[in-house]
DRENDO-1510 file (C-alpha; in Angstrom, 1 decimal, always signed):
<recs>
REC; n; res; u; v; w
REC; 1; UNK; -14.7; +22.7; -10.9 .
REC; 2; UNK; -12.8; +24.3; -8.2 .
REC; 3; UNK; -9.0; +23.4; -7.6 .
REC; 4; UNK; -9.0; +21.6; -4.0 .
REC; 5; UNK; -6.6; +23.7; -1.4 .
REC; 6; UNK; -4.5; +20.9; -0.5 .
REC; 7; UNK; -1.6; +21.3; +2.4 .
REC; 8; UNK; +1.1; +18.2; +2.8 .
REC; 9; UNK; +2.1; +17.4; +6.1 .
REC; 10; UNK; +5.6; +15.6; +6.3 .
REC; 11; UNK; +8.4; +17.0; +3.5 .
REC; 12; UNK; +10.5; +13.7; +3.7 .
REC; 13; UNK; +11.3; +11.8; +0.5 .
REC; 14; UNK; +7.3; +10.4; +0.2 .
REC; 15; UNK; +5.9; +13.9; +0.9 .
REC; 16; UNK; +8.1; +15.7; -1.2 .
REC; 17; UNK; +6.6; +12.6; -3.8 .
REC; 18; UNK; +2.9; +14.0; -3.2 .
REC; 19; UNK; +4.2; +17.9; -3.1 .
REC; 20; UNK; +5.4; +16.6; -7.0 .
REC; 21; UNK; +2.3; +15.7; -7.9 .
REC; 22; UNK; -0.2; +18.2; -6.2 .
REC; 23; UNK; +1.8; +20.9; -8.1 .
REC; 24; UNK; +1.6; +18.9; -11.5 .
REC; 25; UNK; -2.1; +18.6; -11.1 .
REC; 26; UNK; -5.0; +20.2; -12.6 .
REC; 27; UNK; -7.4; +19.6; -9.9 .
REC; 28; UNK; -5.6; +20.6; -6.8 .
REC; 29; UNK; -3.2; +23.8; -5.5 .
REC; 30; UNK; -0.5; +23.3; -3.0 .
REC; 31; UNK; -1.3; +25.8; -0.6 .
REC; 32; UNK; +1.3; +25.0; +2.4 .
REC; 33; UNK; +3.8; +22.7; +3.6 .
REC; 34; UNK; +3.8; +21.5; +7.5 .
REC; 35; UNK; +7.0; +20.3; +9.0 .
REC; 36; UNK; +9.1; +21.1; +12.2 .
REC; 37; UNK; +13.0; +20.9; +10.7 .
REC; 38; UNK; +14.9; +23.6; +9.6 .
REC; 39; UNK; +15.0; +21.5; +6.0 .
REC; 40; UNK; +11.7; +21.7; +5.5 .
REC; 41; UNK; +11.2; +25.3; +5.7 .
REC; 42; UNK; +14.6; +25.7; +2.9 .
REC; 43; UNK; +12.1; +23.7; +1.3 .
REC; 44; UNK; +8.9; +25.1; +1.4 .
REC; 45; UNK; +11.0; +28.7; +0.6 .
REC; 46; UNK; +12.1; +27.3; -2.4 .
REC; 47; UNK; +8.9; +26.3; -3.6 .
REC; 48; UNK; +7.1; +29.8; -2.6 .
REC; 49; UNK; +4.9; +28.2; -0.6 .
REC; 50; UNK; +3.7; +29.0; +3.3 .
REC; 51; UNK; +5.3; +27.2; +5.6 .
REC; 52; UNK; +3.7; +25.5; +9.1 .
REC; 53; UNK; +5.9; +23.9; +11.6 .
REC; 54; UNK; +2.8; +22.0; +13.1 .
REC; 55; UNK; -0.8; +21.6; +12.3 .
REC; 56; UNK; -2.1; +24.3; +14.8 .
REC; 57; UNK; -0.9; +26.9; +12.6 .
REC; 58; UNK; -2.3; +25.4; +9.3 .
REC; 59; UNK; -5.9; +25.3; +10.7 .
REC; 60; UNK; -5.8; +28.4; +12.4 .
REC; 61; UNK; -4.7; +30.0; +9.2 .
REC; 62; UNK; -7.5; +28.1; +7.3 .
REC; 63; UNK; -5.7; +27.5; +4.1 .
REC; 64; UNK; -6.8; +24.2; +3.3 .
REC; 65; UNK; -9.8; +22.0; +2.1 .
REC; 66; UNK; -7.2; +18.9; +2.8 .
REC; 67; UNK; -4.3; +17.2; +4.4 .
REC; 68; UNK; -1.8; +14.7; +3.6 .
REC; 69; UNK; -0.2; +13.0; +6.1 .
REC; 70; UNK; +3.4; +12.0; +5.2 .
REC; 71; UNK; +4.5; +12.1; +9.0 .
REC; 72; UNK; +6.2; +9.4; +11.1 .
REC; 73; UNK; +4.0; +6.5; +12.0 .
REC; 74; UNK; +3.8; +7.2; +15.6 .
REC; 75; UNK; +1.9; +11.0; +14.5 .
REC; 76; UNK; -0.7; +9.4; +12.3 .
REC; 77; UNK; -3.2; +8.7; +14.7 .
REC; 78; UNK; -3.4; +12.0; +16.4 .
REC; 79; UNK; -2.7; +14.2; +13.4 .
REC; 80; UNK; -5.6; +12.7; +11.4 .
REC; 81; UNK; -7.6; +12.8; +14.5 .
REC; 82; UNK; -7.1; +16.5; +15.2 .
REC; 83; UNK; -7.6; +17.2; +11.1 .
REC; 84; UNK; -11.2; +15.2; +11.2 .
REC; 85; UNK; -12.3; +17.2; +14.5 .
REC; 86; UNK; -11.7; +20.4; +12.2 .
REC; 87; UNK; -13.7; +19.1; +9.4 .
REC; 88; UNK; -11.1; +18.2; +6.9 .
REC; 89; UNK; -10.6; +16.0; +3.8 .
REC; 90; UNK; -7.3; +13.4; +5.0 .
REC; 91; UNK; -5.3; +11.6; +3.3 .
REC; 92; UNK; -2.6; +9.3; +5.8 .
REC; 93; UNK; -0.2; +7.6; +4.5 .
REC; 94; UNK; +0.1; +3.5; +5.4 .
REC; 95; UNK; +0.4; +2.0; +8.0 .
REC; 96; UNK; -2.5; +4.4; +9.1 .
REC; 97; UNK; -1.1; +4.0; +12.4 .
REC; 98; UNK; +1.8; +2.6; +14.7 .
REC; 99; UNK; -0.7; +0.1; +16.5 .
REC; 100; UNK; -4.1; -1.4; +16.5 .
REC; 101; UNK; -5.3; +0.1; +19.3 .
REC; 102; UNK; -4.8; +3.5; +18.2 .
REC; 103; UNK; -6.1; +2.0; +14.6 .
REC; 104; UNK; -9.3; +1.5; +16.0 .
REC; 105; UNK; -9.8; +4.7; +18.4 .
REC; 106; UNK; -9.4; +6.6; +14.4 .
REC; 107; UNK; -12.0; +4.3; +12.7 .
REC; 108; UNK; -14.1; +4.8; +15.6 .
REC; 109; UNK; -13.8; +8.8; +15.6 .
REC; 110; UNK; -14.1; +8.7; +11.6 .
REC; 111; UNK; -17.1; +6.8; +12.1 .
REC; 112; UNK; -18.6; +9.0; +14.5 .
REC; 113; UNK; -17.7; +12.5; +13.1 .
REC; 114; UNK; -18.6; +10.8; +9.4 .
REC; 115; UNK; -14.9; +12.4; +8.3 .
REC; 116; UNK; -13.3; +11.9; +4.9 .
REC; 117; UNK; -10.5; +9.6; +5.7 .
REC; 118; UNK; -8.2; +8.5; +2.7 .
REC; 119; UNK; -5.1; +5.5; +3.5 .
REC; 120; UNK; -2.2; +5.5; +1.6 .
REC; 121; UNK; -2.0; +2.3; +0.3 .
REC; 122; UNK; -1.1; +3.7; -3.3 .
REC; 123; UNK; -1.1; +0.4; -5.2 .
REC; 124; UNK; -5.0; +0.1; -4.4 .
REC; 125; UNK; -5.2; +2.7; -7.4 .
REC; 126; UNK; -3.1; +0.8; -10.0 .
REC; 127; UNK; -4.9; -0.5; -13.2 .
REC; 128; UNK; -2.8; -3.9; -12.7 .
REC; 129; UNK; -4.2; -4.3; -9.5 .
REC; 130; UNK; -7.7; -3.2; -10.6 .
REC; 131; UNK; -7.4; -5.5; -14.0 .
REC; 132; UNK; -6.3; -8.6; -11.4 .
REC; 133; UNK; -9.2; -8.2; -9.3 .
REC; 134; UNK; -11.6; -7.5; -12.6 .
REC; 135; UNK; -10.1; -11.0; -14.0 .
REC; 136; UNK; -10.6; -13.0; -10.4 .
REC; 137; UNK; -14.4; -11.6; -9.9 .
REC; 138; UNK; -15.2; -11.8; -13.7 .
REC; 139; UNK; -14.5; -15.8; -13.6 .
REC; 140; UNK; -12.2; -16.3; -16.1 .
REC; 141; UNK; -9.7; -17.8; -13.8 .
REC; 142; UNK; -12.6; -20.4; -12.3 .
REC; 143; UNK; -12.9; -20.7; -8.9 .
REC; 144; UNK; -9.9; -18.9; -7.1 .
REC; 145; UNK; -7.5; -21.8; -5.5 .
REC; 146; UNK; -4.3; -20.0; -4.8 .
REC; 147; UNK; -2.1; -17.4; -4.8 .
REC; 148; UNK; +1.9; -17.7; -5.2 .
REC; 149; UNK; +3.1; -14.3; -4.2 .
REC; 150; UNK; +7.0; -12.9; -3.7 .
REC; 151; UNK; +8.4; -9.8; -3.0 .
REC; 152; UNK; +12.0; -10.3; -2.8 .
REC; 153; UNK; +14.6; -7.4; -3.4 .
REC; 154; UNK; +18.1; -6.3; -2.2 .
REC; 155; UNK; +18.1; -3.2; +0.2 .
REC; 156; UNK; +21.8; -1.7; -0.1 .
REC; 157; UNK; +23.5; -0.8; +3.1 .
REC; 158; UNK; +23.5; +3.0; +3.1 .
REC; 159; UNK; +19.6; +2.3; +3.1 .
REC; 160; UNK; +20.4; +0.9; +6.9 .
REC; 161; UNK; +23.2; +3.3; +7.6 .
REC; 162; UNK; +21.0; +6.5; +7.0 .
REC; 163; UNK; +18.1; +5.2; +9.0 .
REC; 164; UNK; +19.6; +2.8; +12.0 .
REC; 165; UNK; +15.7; +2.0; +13.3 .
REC; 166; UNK; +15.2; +0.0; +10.1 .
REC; 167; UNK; +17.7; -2.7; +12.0 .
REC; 168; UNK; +15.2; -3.1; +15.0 .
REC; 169; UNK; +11.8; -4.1; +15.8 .
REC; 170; UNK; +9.3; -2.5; +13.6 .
REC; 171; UNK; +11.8; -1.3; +11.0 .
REC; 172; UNK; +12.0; -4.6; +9.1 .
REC; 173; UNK; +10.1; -5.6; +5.6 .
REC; 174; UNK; +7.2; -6.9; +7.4 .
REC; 175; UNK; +5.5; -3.5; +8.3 .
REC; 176; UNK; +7.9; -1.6; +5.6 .
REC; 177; UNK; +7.1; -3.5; +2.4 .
REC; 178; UNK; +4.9; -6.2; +3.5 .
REC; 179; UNK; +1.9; -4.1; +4.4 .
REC; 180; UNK; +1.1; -3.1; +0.3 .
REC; 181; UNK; +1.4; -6.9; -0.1 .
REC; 182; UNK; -1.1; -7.2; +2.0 .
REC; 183; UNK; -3.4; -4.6; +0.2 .
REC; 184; UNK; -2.8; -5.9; -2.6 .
REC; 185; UNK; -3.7; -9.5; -1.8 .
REC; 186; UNK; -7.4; -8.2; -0.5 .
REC; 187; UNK; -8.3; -6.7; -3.2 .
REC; 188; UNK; -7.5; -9.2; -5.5 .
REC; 189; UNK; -9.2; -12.3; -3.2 .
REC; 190; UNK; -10.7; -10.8; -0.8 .
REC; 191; UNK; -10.8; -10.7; +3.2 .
REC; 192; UNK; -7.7; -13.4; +4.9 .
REC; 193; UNK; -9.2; -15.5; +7.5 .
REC; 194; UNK; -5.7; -17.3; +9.2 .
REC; 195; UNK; -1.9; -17.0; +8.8 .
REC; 196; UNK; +1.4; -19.1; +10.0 .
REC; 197; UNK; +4.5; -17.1; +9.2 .
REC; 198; UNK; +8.4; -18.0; +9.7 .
REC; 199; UNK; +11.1; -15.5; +9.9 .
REC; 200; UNK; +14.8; -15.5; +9.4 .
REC; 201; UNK; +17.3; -12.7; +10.3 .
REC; 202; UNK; +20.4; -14.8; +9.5 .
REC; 203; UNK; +21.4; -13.0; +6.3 .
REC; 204; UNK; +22.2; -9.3; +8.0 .
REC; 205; UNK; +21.8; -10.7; +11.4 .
REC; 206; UNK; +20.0; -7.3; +12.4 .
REC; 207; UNK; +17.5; -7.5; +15.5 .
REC; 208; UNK; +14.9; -7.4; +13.0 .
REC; 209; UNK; +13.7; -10.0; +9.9 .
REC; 210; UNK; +15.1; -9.6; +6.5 .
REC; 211; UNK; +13.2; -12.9; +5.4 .
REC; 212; UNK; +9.9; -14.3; +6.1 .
REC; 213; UNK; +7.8; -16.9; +4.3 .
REC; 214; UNK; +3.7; -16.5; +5.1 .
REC; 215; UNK; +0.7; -18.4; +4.4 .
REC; 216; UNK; -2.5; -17.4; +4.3 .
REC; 217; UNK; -6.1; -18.6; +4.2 .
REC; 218; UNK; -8.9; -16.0; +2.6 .
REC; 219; UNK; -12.6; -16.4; +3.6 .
REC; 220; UNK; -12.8; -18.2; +0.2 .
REC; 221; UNK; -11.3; -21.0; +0.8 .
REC; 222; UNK; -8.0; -20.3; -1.1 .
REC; 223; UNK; -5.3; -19.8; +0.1 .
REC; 224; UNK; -1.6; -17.9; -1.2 .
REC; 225; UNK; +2.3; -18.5; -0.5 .
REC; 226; UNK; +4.2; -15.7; +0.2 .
REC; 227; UNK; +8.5; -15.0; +0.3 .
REC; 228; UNK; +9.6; -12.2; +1.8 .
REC; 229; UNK; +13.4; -10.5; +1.9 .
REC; 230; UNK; +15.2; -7.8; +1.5 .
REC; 231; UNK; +18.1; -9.7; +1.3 .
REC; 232; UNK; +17.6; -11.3; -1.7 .
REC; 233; UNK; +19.5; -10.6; -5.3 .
REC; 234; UNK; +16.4; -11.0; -7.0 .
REC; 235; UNK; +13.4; -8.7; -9.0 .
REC; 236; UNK; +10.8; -10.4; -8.2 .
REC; 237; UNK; +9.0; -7.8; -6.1 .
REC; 238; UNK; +6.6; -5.6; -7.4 .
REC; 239; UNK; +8.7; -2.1; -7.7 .
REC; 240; UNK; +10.9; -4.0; -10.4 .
REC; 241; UNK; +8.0; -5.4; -11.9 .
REC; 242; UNK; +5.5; -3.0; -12.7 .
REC; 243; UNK; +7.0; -0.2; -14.2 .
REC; 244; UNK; +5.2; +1.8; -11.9 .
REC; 245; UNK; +7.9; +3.9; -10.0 .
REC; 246; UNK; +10.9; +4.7; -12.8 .
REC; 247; UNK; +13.1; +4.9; -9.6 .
REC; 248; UNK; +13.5; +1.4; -9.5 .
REC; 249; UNK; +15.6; -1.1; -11.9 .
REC; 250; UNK; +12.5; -3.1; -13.7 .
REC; 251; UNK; +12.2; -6.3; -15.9 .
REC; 252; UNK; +9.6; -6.9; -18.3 .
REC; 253; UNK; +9.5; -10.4; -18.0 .
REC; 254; UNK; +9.0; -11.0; -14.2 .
REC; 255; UNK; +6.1; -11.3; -12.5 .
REC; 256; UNK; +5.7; -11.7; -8.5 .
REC; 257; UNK; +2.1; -12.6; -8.0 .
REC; 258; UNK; +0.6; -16.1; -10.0 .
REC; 259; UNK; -2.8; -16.5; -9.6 .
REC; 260; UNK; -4.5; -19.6; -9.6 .
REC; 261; UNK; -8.2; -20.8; -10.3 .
REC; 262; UNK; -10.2; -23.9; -11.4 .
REC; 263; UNK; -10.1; -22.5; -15.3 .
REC; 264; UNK; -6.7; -20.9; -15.4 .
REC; 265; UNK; -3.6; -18.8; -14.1 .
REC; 266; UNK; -3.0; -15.1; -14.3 .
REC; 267; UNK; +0.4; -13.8; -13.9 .
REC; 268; UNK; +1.0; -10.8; -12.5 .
REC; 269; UNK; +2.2; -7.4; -13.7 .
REC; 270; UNK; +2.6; -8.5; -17.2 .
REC; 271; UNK; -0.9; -10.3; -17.1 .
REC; 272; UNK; -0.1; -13.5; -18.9 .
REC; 273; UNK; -3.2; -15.5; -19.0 .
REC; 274; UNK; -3.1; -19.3; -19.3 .
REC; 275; UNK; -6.3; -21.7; -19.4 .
REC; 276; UNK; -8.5; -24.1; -20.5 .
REC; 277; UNK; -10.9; -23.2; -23.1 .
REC; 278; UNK; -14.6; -23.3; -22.5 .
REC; 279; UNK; -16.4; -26.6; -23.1 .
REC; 280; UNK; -12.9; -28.5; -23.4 .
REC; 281; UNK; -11.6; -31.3; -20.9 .
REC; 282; UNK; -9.8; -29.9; -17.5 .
REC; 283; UNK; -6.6; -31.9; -17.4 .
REC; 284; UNK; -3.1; -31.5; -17.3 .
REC; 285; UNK; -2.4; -33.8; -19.9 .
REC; 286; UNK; -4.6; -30.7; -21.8 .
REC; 287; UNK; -2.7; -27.9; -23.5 .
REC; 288; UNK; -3.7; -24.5; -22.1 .
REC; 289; UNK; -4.4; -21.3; -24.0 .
REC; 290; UNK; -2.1; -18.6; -24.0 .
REC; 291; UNK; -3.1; -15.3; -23.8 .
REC; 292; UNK; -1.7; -11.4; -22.8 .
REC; 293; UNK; -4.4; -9.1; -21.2 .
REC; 294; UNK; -4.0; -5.3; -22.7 .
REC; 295; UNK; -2.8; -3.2; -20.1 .
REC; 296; UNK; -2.4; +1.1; -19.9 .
REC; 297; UNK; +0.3; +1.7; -16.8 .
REC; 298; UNK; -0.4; +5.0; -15.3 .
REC; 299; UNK; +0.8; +6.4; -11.7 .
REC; 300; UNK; -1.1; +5.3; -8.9 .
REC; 301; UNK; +0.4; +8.1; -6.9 .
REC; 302; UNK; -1.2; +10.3; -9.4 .
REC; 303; UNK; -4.7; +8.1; -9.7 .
REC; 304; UNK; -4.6; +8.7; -5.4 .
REC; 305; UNK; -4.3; +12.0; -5.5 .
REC; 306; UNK; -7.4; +12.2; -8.1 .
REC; 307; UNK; -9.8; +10.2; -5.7 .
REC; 308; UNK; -8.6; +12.0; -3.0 .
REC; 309; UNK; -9.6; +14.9; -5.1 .
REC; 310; UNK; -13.5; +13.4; -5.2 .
REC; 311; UNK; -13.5; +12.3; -1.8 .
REC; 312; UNK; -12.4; +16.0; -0.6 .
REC; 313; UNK; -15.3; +17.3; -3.1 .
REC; 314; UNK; -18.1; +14.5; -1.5 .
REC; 315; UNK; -18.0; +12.4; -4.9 .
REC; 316; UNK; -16.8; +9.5; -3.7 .
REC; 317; UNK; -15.9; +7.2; -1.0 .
REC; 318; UNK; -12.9; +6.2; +0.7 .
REC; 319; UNK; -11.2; +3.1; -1.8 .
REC; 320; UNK; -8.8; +2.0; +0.9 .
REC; 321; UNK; -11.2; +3.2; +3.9 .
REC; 322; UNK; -9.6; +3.8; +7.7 .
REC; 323; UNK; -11.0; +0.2; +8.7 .
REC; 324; UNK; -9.2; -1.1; +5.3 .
REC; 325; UNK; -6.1; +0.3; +6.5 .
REC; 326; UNK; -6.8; -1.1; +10.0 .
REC; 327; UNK; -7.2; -4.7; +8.7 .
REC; 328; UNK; -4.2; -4.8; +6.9 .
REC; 329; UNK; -2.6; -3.7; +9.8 .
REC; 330; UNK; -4.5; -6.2; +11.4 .
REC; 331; UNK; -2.9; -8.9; +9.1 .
REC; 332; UNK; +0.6; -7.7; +10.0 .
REC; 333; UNK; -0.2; -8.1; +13.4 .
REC; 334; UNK; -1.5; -11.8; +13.2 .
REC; 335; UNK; +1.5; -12.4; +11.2 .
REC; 336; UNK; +4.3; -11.6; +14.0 .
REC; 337; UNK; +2.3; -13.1; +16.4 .
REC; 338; UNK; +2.4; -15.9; +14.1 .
REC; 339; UNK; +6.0; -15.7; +14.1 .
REC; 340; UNK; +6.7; -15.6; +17.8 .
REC; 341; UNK; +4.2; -18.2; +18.7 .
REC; 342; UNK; +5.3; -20.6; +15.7 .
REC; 343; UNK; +1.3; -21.3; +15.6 .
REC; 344; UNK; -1.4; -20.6; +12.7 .
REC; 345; UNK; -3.0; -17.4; +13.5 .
REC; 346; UNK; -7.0; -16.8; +13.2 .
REC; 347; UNK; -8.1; -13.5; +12.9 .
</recs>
């Protein structure tokens, strides 16, 4: 099978993260870089690799089979756009776009010009998530009742200092960290119906949250807790959890996701399973059975870049489609609006 001609758009630290791993893998070449800064093209020198300072010159040099997007939020929407119009395999990386309306004018143009659109919600692609939503649909939890979910973290200040936006509206954990939270919790239970959301910026006392605390309801009926900060000395968030990303300190005994269900609870990343055994009495005066669900940890930035591999090749479909990456948007939406109305939000 042919190597897919794959170009990255964007050469900032999550770029240079896909640039890693299209150059580590067997199934695709790195055949350009695309960036405007004077960095970039150091960068791209370094690497012996042609260099674009904007997308014109990538298509009209027709070097690639495929694109990823690691560009600021604001160029998603028109990058991908002008990529699909030419016929290419995209990969954008979350939020798919800055807004919903510019969301929707995308899934609408994917839909009409049938393109290969690929959102970078990375975590879809991990085998926890994939053995969480295997364990929910499979039944062995019963009937799904509720989620307890956290993602709470400490953000240093030079993290604030470098990037002075991620102190004002839109920079906060909501749309940051929040979004693959979001992902996550539709895989695992499906589509969320309603929210009601608090925020707090009294820790930092920036212009934008560094706590929130969320509820949701899923078309289910269940429905999931969620705390929120980056302001939090805590590892309870899933970078220090699932030994996914060595970048980050991690702790083999804390989970941020407990899943609950009529027959048992799953604990998630270290998949700790605890229920009733068939055929014996439901009740809490009733001991539980303990059990560990085998697990194999592998990159879901490198399990991406696979699929997106397929999907450029027509073997697949989309896992975390346009309109996927549009609802969860779509969630983060209802959720400030949730927060500045203090009322439950139906979507």
């Amino acid at each position: 099978m042919s190597q897919v001609r794959i170009a990255v758009a964007g050469c900032g630290l999550i770029g240079r993260e896909h640039i890693a791993r299209v150059i580590a893998s067997d199934r695709a070449e790195l055949v350009a870089t695309i960036d405007p800064t004077p960095e970039a093209a150091g960068y791209a020198q370094a690497l012996g690799c042609p260099h674009f300072t904007d997308l014109d010159g990538l298509l009209e040099a027709n070097l690639a089979d495929a694109v990823i997007l690691a560009t600021p939020n604001h160029l998603h929407a028109p990058q991908a756009a002008q990529l699909v119009e030419a016929g290419l395999t995209v990969l954008v990386e979350k939020p798919v776009t800055h807004s919903l309306e510019t969301a929707q004018v995308l899934v609408d143009l994917v839909a009409a010009k049938q393109g290969r659109v690929l959102v970078g919600h990375h975590r879809a692609h991990s085998p926890i998530v994939r053995e969480a939503k295997r364990i929910v649909e499979d039944g062995t939890l019963g009937r799904l009742v509720g989620i307890q979910g956290s993602a709470t973290f400490y953000k240093p200040e030079h993290y604030f200092e470098a990037a002075p936006w991620r102190t004002q509206k839109g920079g906060g954990p909501i749309l940051i960290n929040l979004i693959h939270e979001i992902g996550n919790l539709r895989q695992i239970a499906g589509e969320i119906e309603a929210v009601e959301a608090l925020s707090s910026n009294a820790t930092r006392q920036f212009e934008v949250e560094d706590t929130a605390a969320i509820l949701f309801r899923f078309t289910s009926g269940a429905l999931a807790t969620f705390l929120l900060s980056d302001a939090a000395a805590a590892a309870r968030s899933w970078e220090q959890t699932s030994q996914e990303n060595p970048s980050y300190s991690t702790y083999e005994d804390e989970d941020c996701y407990v899943i609950s269900g009529t027959q048992g609870t799953l604990s998630v990343p270290t998949m700790r399973i605890k229920r009733f055994a068939d055929g014996t009495e439901r009740s809490w005066w009733k001991e539980l059975e303990c059990s560990v669900e085998p697990l194999k940890r592998e990159d879901p930035l490198v399990l991406q870049l696979d699929h997106f591999c397929d999907l450029a090749l027509g073997l697949s479909e989309p896992r975390v489609s346009a309109f996927d990456g549009m609802q969860n948007l779509r969630v983060v939406d209802a959720i400030e609006r949730s927060i500045t109305s203090g009322k439950l939000v139906t979507l």
